[in-house]
C-alpha positions in Angstrom: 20.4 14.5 -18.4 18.0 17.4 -19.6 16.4 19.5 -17.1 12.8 17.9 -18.3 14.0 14.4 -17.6 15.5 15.2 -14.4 12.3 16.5 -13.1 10.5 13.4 -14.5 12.8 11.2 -12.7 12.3 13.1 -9.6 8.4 12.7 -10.1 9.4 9.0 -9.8 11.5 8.8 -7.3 9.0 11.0 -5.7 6.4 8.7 -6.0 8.1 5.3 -5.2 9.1 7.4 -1.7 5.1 8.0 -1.6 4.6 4.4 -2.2 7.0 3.4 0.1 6.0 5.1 2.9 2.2 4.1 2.3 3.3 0.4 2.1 4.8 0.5 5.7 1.3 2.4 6.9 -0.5 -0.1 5.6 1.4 -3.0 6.9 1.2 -1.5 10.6 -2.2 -0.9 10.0 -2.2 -4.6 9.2 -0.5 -5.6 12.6 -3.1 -3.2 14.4 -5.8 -5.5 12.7 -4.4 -8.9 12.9 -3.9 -8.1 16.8 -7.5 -6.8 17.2 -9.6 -8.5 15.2 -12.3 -10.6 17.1 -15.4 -13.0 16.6 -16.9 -15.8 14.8 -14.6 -14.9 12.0 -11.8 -14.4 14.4 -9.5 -17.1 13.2 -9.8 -16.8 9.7 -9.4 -12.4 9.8 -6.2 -12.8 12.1 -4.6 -15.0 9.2 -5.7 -12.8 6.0 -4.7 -9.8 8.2 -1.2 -11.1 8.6 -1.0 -12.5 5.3 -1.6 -9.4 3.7 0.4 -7.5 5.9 2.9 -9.6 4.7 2.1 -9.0 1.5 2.1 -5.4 1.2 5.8 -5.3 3.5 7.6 -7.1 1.1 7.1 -4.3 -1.4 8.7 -2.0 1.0 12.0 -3.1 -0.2 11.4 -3.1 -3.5 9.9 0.5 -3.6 13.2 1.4 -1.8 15.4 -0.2 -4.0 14.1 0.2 -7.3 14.6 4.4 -5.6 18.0 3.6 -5.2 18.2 1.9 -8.7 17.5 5.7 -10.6 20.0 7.6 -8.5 17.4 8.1 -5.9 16.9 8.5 -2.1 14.1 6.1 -0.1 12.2 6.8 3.1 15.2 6.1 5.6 14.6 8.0 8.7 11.1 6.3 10.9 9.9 9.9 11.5 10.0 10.7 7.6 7.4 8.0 6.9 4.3 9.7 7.6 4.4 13.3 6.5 5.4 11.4 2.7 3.0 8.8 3.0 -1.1 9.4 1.8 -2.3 6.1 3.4 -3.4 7.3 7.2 -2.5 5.1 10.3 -5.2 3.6 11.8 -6.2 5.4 14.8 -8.8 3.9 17.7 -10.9 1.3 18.5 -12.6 -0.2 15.5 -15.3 -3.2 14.7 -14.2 -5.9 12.3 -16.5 -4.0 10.0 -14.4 -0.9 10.4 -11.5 -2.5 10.3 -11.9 -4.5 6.7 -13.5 -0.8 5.4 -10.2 0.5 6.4 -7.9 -1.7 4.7 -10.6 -1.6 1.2 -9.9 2.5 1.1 -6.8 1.8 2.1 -6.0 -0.5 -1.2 -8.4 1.6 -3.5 -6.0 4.9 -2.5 -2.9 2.8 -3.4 -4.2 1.5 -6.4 -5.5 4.8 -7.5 -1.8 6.3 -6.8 -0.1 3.6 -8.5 -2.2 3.7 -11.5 -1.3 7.6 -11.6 2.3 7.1 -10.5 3.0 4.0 -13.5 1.9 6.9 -15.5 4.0 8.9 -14.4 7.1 6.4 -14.7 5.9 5.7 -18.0 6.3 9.2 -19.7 9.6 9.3 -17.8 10.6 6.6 -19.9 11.0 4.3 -16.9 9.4 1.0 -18.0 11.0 -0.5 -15.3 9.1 1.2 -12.4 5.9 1.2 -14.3 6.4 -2.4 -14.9 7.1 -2.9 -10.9 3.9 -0.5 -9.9 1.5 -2.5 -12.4 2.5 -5.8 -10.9 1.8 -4.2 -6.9 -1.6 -3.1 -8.6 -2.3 -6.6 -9.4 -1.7 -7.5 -5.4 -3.6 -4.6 -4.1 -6.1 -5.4 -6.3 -6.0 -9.0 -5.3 -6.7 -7.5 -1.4 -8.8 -5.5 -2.0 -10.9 -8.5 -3.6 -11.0 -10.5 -0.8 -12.0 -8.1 1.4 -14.6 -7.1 -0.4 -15.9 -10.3 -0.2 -16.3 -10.6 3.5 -18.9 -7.7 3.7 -20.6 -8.9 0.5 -23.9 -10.8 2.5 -24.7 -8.8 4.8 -24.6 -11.9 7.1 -23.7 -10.1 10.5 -20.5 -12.1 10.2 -18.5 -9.2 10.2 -20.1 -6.7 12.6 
């Protein structure tokens, strides 16, 4: 392997660690919100929080793996997660509001990343893992959408 594809593939590997680690962030982040959340909208949050928490730990594994699949190293070690990881954990007491802002900028960074990072893959040569990082877009994407949509009226529904 040449010295410039080495260092591309490390960019990758690099960058499905990043993604990795954000994706278990955001998924406890979830939790924090699925356990918190509160009023006339209560039922309804608490299931989209766990289902995309849910959503968004499932590609834990696949970051991982797809790490391992170039000769690669994942986020193994609990304490290594946040120093690699650009998503922040949620820290506080927070409003509904808050709480669905949160998760919004927590998808747009991912999305942005990923967008950058399939880039990245891409002029590696590594169709695979830009293949895998525009499908995750498609889900963030999908998230972010319906979160959006809850602070779209301006009802007071989400305070």
């Amino acid at each position: 392997m040449t010295a410039t594809l080495e260092t591309k593939q490390t960019g990758v590997i690099a960058a499905l660690n990043r993604q990795q680690a954000n994706a278990l962030v955001a998924f406890l982040n979830y939790k924090k919100y699925h356990w918190l959340t509160y009023g006339p909208l209560f039922r309804d949050l608490h299931l989209l929080f766990e289902e995309q928490g849910d959503g968004v730990f499932a590609t834990i594994d696949e970051l991982a793996e797809r790490s391992l699949m170039l000769d690669g190293q994942p986020v193994a070690d609990p304490t290594d997660y946040l120093p690699v990881a650009t998503v922040q954990p949620s820290t506080g007491k927070l409003s509904v509001r808050q709480m669905v802002e949160e998760a919004i900028a927590t998808h747009e960074l991912i999305i942005k990343e990923m967008h950058e990072d399939a880039e990245t893959a891409d002029d590696a040569g590594d169709i695979g893992t830009a293949d895998l990082l525009t499908r995750l877009v498609q889900d963030h994407q999908k998230y972010r959408w319906f979160l959006k949509e809850l602070l779209q009226k301006g009802d007071g529904l989400v305070s």
